[in-house]
N, C-alpha and C positions, 0 to 999 in steps of 0.2 A: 440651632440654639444651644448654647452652651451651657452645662449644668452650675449651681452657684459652688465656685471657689469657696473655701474650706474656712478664705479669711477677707469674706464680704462683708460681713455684718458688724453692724457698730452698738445695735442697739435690738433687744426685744421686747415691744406692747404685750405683754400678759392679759388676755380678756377671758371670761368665763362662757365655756364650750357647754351647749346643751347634750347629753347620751342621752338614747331612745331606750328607753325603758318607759313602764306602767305610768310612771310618776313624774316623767321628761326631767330628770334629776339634773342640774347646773353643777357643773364643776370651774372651780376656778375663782378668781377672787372677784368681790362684787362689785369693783372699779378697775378700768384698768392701771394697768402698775407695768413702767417702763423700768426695764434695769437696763444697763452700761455695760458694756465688753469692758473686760478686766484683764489685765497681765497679769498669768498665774505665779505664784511662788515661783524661785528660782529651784533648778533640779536639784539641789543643795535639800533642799526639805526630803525629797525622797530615801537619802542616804541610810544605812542601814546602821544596826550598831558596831559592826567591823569596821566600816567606814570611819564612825566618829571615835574609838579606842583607838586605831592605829593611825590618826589626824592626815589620812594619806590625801596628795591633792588628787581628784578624780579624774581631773584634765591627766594629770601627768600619767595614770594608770592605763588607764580606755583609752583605745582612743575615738576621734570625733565622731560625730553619729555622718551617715552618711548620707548627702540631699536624697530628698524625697523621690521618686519616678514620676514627676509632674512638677507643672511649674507654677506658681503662684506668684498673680497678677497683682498688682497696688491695690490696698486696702479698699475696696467699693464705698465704706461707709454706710453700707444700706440697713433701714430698719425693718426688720424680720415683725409681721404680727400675726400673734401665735390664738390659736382659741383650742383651749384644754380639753381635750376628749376621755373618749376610754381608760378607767388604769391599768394597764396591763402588768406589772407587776411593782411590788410594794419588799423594799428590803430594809437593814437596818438605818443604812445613813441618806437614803433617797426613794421617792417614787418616780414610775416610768409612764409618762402617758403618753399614749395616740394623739395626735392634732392634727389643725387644720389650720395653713400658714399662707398668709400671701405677702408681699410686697409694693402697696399702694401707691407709695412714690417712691423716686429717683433711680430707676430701675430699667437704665439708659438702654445697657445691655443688653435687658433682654435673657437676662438668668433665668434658669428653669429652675424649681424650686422642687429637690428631692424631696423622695417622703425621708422625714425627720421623727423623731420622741425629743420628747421633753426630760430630761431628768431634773427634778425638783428636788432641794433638799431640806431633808426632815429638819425641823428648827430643832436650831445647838450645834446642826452638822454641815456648819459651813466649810471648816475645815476640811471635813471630808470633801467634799466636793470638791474647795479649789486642792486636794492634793491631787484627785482624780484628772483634775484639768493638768497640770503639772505633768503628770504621766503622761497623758494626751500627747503634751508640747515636746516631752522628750524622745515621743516615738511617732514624730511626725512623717516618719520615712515608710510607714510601716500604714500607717490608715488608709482603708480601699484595699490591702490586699491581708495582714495579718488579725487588722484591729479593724471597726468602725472609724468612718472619719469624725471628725470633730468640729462642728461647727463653732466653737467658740463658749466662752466662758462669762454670763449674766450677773451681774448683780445691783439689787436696789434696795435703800433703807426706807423703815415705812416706821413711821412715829406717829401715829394717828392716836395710837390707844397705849403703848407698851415698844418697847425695842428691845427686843429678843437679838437682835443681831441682821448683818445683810439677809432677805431672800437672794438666795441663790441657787442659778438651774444652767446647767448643760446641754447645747441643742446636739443632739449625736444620727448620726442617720441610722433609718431605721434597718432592722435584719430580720432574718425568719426565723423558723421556729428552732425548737430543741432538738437534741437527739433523741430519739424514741426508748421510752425505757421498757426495759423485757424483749429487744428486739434487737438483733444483728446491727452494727456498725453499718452503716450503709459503705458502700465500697468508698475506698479513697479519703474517707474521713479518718480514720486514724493516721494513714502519712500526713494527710495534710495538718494534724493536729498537731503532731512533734516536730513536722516543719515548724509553724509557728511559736512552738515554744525554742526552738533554735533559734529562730530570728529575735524574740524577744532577749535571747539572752545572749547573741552577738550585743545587743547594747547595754548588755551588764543590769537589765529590768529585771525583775523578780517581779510575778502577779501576786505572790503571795494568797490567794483565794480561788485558787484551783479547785471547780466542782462542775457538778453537771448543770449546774442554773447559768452556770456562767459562759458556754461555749453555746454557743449560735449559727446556724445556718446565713448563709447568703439569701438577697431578698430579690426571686426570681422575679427576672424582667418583665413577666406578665403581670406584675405585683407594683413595677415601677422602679424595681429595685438596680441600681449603681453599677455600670459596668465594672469588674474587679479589676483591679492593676496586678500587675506580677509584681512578683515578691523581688524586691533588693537585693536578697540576698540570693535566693535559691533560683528566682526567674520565672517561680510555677504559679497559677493560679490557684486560689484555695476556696474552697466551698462550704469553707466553717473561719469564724471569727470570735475569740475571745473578748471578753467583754468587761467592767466595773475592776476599775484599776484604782479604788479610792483605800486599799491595803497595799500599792506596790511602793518596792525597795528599789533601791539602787545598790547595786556592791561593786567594790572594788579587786574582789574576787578576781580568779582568775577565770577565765571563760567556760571552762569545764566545772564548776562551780555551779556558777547561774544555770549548764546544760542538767546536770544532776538535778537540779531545783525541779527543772521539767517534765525530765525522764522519770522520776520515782511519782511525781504526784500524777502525771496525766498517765501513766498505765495503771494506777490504780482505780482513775475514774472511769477511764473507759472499759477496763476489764469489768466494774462493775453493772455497768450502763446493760448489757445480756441479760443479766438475771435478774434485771426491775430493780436493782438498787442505789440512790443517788447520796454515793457516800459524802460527808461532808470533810473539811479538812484535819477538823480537830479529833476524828475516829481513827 
């Protein structure tokens, strides 16, 4: 049985997931509420302000990103329904929750449905989110081994009472935990860390929100977690994966540019990460 392609889904039923607690607390909205697979912004929105001062074309700088290490079948069309779990973590422009997802009809194939998170985004910050999908879509080549994959990009208007603007949410598959703080790098994780910040910036991507919330472990297979694909570029397997790409830049920079971007911020988080402190960007 083959695992669900990255670009099966057409459509996600939003219904509200019971958490087991004292009070069997419902999360999620009290109807459900279908949103639409959406084409993200063009990479054009990513661009940085060098980009937009020097009107350089991006095509003619970079060049093309390079196909993905796998191959993606015809659009399935399938609808994903999702019931909202656990929050696992809550940040500025989105929360992240645990679910529980199946696929009722038309699900010919026989897709296996990875464990996923939901990213929801906080209302006002639609924006965000579809840039974050944007990013996604430019670093297609790179999801499963540098980045989580990306299930695709939601949204639905709800005029009932107010219209605040689309809800909108990102299906991403899910990953493990943190790097442990006050505690030795586990072996392999820091080459694997500046690999992946080379790989992001062979495509001229800037994370721009380099910290320790943001770099995530792989999600071991006894967890359910995704076989990892080799990196594009390096070939190697990585056992940590960068994550919330709803700050990334694009430059037109030259490629030791974007390397530099990498280099100075991820040895300062990881240098920090030993001594129990999870520096932010802005310190």
């Amino acid at each position: 049985m083959d695992y669900l392609p990255i670009n099966a889904l057409s459509a996600v039923i939003l219904v509200a997931g019971k958490v087991e607690s004292e009070d069997e607390e419902w999360i999620g909205p009290k109807v459900p509420v279908v949103l639409y697979r959406q084409v993200p912004p063009p990479a054009s929105t990513l661009d940085d302000d060098y980009t937009r001062e020097e009107k350089l074309n991006f095509d003619d700088v970079c060049p093309p990103y390079p196909d993905p290490p796998f191959e993606l079948p015809l659009p399935a069309g399938l609808t994903l329904h999702v019931s909202l779990g656990k929050l696992l973590s809550e940040g500025r422009t989105g929360m992240i929750f645990e679910c529980e997802c199946t696929i009722p009809h038309g699900n010919e194939k026989g897709y296996k449905i990875p464990p996923v998170v939901i990213k929801l985004a906080r209302q006002f910050h639609t924006k965000d989110i579809s840039r974050e999908a944007t990013a996604y879509e430019s670093i297609t080549c790179l999801q499963g081994s540098a980045v989580p994959r990306c299930y695709g990009f939601f949204q639905a208007r709800l005029f009932d009472y107010f219209d605040f603007g689309p809800m909108s949410l990102l299906v991403i598959e899910k990953l493990g935990g943190l790097l442990e703080l006050g505690k030795p790098l586990p072996n392999g994780a820091e080459s694997d860390l500046n690999d992946v910040g080379s790989d992001l910036a062979k495509l001229h991507i800037l994370h721009s929100d380099l910290r320790w919330e943001n770099i995530l472990s792989v999600l071991p297979p006894s967890e359910g977690g995704l076989p990892s694909l080799p990196s594009p570029f390096t070939g190697k397997i990585y056992g940590w994966r960068l994550v919330d790409f709803d700050l990334a830049k694009r430059t037109t920079h030259h490629i030791t540019f974007a390397q530099g971007h990498y280099i100075g911020h991820m040895e300062r988080v990881l240098s920090c990460i030993p001594m129990g402190i999870p520096v932010q960007p802005w310190e």
